[in-house]
N, C-alpha and C positions, 0 to 999 in steps of 0.2 A: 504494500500500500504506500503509495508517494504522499508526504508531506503536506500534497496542496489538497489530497482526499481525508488526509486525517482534520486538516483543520478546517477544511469543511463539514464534516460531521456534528465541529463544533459550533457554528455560525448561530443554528437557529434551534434552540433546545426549547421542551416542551414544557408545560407547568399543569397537571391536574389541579382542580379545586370545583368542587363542589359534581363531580359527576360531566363536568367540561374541560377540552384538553386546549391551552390556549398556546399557543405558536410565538416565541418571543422572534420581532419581525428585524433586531438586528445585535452584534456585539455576542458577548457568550455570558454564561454564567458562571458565578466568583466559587462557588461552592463546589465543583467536582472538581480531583485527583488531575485531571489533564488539565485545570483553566491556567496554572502556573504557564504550563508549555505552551500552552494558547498564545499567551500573551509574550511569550518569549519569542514565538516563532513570528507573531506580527511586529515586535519593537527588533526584533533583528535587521528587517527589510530596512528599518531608519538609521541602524547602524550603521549600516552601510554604507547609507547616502548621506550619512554626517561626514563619514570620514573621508568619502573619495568623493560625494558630488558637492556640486555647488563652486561659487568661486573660491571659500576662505571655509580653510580648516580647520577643526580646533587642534591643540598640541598635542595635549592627552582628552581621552571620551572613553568612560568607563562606567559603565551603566549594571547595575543589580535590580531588577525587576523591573521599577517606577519610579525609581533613583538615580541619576544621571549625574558623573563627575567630571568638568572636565575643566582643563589649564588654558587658558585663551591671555594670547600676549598680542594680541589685534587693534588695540584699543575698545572704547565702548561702544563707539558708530555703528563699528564692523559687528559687536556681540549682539547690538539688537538688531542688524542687518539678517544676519544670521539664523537669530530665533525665528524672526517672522519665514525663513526660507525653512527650518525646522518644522515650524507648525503647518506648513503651507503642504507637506508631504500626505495628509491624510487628512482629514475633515475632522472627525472625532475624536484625534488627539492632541492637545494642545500642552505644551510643557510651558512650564517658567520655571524664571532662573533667579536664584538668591546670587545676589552679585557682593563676593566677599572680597573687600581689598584688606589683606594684610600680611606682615612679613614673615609673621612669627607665631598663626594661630588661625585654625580649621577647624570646620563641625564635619566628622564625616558620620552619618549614623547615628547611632549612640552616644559615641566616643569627640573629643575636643583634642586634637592632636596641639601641642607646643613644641616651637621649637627655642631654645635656650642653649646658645653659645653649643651649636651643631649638634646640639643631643637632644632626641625627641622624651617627649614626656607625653601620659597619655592624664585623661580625663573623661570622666561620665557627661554625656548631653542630652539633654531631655527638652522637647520643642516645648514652648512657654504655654500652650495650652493641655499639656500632660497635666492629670490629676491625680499622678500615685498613688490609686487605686489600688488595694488588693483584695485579697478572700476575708472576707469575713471572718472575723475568732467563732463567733458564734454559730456559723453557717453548721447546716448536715453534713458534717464530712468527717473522715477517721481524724483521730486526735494527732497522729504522727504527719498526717497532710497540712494542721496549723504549725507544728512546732516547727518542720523545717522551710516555710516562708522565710520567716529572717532570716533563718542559716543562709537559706540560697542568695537572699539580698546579699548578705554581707559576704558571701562568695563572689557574685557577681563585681559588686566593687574590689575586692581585693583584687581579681581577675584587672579590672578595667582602669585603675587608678594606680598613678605614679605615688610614690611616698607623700610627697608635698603636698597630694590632693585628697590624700585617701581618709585623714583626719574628716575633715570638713565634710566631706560628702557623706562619711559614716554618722555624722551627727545629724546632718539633715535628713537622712534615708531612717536613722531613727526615730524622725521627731513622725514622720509618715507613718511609720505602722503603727506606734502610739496613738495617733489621731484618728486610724482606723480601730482600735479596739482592742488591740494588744496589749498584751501586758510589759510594763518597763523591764522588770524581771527576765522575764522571757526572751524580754529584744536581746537586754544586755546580756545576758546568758549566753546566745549564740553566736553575737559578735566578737564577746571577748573568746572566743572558743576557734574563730576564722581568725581572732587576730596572732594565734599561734601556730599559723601554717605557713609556710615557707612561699610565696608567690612565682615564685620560680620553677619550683614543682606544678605551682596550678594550669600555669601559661604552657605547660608540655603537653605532647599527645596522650593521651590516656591509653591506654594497653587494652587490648581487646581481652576480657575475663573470658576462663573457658565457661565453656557453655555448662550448665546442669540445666538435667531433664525432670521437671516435676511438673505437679497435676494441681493444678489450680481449683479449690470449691467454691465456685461463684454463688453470692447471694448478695441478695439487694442491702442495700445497707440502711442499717436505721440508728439514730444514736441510744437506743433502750435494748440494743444488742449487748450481750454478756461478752465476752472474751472468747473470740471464736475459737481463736491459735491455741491458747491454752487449753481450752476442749477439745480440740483435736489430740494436742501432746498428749494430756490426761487420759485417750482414751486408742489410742494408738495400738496398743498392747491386745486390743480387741481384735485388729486388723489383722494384728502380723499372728493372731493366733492357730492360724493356717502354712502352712509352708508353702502354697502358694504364692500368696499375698507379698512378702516380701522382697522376691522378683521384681514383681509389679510395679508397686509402691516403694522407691529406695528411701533409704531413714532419708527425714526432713526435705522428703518429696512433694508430701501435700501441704500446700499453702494456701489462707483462706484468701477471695480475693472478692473484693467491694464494688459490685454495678452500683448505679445512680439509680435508684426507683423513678417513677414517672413525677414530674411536680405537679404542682394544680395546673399551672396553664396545659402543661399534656395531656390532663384527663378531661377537663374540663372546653379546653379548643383545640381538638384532634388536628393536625393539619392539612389532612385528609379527612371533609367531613362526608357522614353516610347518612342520603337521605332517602325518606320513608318513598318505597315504589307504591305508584296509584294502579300501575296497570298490571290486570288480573293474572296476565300471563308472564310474568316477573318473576324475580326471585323472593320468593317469601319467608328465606332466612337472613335476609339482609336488616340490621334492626332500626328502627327509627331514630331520626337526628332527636339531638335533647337531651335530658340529665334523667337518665331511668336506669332502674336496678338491673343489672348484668344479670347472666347465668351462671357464675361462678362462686355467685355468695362470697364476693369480698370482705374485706373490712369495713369498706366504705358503704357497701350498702347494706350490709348491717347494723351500722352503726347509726349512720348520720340521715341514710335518704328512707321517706316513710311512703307510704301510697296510703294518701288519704281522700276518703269520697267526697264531690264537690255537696257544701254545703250554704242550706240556704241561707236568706238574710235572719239573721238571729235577734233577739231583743237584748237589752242591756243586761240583762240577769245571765243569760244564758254565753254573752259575752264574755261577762267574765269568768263566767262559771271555765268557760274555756280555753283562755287567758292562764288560769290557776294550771288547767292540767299543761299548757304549753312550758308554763315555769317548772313544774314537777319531771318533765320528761329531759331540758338543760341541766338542770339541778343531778339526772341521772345518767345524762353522759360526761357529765363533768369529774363523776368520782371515778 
């Protein structure tokens, strides 16, 4: 298959909702495994033409995805001569340019390169509308997916900061996950714990670990889960009580491992909705759109969703009389 078939495949993708299939009439979609190459394979064609057409080229043109770097010694005339001959290549994509004059200091990325008497020095860069954001402390998630947030912050800037900067920015990166709900404790705890490793080591390649083969037990996670790993340790000796089993299962093979259960917005706005068929000769296991009891006798609809018959207009007596038993039935999901 040639290059100009695959990325035609990609041009015009399809979108289900509601029982209709709608045809997006240009451009691709951001969300599939190929749209990286997508767009690689259309910004390449502009690569090209930066570098060999047109009248003036730039010196260097180094481009990652939707990031374009490049060294122009033209003066400015020529730069916006340029751009406008850049954007003029395709209709629907237009670039601009952060025009940085300086001798001794660059944003590439992430990173703020310096240079100081011929020796580069790095730094963290975050674009002024970043809002260092992170996981919630409190969020549903395993207790070891909070704790090591800071750790990996404060790996990250050890990685990414020269000594001279690395103070400053570890205090700032602190004052961030405090603000989002951290504990000070907790931060300090795992900073000062990165501030004992060698950066030199960090900044190597990492060693490919040998592989071990073990058997993952998926379940949905919830935080009123007991200690899975420990029940499994604890009861292990049950397993390997076979001669079997031990083949199979090698020691410290099974490991429990945590899906994400569905949240309200999934259950509640499928993204795929399924609406109720009128016509006779349909499928009539298809179930009605709307918030009704499953056939699997959830939790949820055990719990929470009732079927109750429509009733008529009531008098004030019998209103509250009703009222009373609505409070008695919260009052009994509440305990």
């Amino acid at each position: 298959m040639s290059i100009k078939q695959v990325a035609g495949r990609g041009k015009r993708p399809t979108v289900n909702f509601v029982d209709n299939q709608y045809l997006q009439a240009h451009g691709t979609a951001m969300g599939p495994r190929n749209a990286c190459s997508y767009a690689d394979l259309a910004m390449g064609h502009i690569d090209h033409l930066a570098k060999s057409g047109g009248d003036i080229h730039p010196t260097f043109w180094w481009r990652y995805r939707d990031d374009i770097i490049d060294i122009w010694l033209h003066g400015h005339d020529k730069l916006l001569k340029f751009t406008e001959y850049i954007n003029s290549l395709y209709t629907t994509i237009k670039l601009k340019f952060e025009l940085v004059v300086s001798h001794n200091k660059r944003n590439v990325w992430d990173l703020t390169l310096h240079l100081d008497n011929s020796i580069i020095s790095t730094d963290t860069y975050s674009k002024p509308t970043d809002s260092h954001l992170y996981l919630a402390p409190n969020s549903a998630h395993p207790s070891h997916c909070i704790k090591t947030i800071p750790y990996n912050v404060a790996l990250w800037l050890k990685r990414k900061c020269s000594s001279q900067y690395l103070s400053q920015r570890s205090d700032g990166y602190k004052s961030y996950l405090v603000q989002q709900g951290y504990k000070a404790s907790l931060v300090n705890r795992q900073f000062n714990k990165v501030a004992t490793l060698n950066r030199q080591d960090l900044v190597k390649p990492t060693e490919a670990r040998a592989k071990r083969r073990v058997t993952p037990l998926v379940i949905d996670y919830n935080p009123n889960l007991p200690n899975v790993g420990r029940i499994l340790r604890d009861n292990l000796h049950i397993l390997y009580s076979t001669n079997l089993m031990p083949d199979i299962f090698r020691d410290q093979s099974i490991i429990p491992a945590f899906r994400r259960p569905k949240n309200l917005k999934e259950m509640l706005e499928p993204s795929k909705l399924k609406v109720q068929q009128s016509d006779k000769n349909s499928d009539q296991n298809v179930p009605p759109a709307g918030c009704f009891k499953c056939s699997k006798n959830c939790d949820l609809c055990k719990t929470f969703l009732f079927s109750l018959p429509l009733l008529p207009v009531l008098s004030p007596a019998k209103l509250s009389k009703l009222n009373s038993t609505w409070v008695a039935i919260l009052k009994q999901l509440s305990t």
